[in-house]
N, C-alpha and C positions, 0 to 999 in steps of 0.2 A: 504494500500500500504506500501509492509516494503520500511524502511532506504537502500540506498546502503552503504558498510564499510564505505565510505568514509563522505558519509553524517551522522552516526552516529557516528563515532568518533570528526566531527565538532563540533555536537552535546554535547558530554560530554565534549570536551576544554569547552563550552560557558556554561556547568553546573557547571563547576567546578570554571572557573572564575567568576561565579556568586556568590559561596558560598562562594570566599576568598573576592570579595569586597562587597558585601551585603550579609551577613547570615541572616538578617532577612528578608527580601524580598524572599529569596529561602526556608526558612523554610515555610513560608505565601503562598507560591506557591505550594510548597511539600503537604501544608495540602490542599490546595484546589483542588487538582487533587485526593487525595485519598476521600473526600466528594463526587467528581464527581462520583469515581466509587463505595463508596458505595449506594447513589443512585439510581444506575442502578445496583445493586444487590436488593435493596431492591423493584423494580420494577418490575422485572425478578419475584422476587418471590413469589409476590403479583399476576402476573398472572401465573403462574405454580399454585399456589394453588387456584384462581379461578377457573382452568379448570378442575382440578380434584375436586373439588366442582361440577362447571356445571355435569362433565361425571358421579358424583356419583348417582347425583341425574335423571338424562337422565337412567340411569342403573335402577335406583331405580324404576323409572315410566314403565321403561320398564316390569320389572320383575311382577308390579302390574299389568297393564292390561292384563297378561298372566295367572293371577292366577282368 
């Protein structure tokens, strides 16, 4: 669900007030959101390359019992 303008601009006052009275608390937060999303790129990719695994070898069987 996006932000409406008004809800995302609340949003960066309260980012921005965060960085000028705790920078280290918003750097610690900054990296904990980019681990979340590499995470879920490293998931993502874990099954995209299962599947073409699965479909190589589905391929592979197929092609055999035809020969």
């Amino acid at each position: 669900m996006a932000l409406s303008m008004e809800e995302q601009r609340i949003l960066t006052q309260i980012e921005v007030r965060l960085s000028e009275d705790d920078p280290r608390l918003a750097q610690r937060l900054s990296r904990l959101g980019r681990a979340r999303t590499t995470r879920r790129v490293r998931v993502i990719a874990a099954i995209v390359i299962t599947a073409v695994v699965v479909l190589a070898a589905a391929a592979g069987g197929a092609i055999a019992a035809m020969s």
